[in-house]
N, C-alpha and C positions, 0 to 999 in steps of 0.2 A: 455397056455404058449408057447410061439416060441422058439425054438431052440437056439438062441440068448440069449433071459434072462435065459434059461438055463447051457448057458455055461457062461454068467455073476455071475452066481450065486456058479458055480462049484469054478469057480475061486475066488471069495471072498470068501468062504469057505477053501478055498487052503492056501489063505492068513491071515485068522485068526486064530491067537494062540491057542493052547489047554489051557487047565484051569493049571497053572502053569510051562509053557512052557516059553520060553526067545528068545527072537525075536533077531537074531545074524544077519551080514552080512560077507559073505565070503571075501575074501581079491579083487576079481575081481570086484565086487560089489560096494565095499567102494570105490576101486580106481576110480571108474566109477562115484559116487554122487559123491566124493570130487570134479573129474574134472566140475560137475555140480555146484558149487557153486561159489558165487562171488570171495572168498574169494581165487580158485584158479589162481585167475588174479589183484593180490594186486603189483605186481612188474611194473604192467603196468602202473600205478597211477606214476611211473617216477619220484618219491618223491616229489610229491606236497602234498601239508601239511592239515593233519587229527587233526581234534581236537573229542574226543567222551567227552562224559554227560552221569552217568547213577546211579541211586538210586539203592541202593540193598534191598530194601522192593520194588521192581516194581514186581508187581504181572501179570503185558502182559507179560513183556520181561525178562527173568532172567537175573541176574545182570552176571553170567558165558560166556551171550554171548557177551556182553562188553568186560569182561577179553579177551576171546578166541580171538575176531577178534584185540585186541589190542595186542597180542603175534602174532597174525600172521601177522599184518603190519608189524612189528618188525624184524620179521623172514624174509620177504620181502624184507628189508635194508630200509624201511621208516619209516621215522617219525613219530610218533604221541605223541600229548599231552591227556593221557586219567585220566578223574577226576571221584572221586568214591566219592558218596553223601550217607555216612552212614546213615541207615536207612529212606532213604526217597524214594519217589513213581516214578513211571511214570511219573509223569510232575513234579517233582524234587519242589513240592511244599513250602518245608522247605527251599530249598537253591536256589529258581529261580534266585532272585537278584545276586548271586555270579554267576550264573551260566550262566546268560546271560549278567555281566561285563565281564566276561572271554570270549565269544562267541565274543562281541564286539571288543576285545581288539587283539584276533586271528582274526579277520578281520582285523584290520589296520592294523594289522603287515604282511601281506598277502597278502592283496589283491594291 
């Protein structure tokens, strides 16, 4: 083994939790991914208009990250129209029809 996967190995070991240990981030840290994420450059979107779609049985994407990114357009000063499809999936199987009239209808009015 090289020296290399040695010190790969040190450090995934460094960074794996002990057996009921709670993976925290320091305040330097968070502030550091927040600026990593899209969502801290929502003001620059210059209030051009957001529509989201999101099932809350969607077992890829929690239905919270819909909420979160629709509070921080918000919080941004922009717009959005965000629709929440009680208990329905990832591809919004139960309400596609409503959900791509709506899709349709925020294009006219838009584009």
């Amino acid at each position: 083994m090289g020296g290399r996967d040695r010190q790969l190995r040190r450090a995934r070991h460094r960074l794996e939790p002990t057996p009921g240990e709670k993976r925290t981030l320091d305040a330097l840290n968070r502030r550091y991914l927040r600026l990593l994420s899209p969502n801290a450059y929502l003001r620059e979107l210059n209030g051009r208009p957001v529509q989201l779609h999101h099932g809350t049985n969607d077992a890829d994407v929690p239905y919270s990250f819909q909420k979160n990114l629709a509070d921080d357009l918000r919080n941004a000063g922009q717009g959005v129209e965000a629709y929440r499809y009680e208990g329905d999936d990832h591809n919004l199987s139960r309400n596609l029809r409503t959900a791509l009239n709506r899709s349709v209808q925020f294009f006219r009015d838009n584009l």
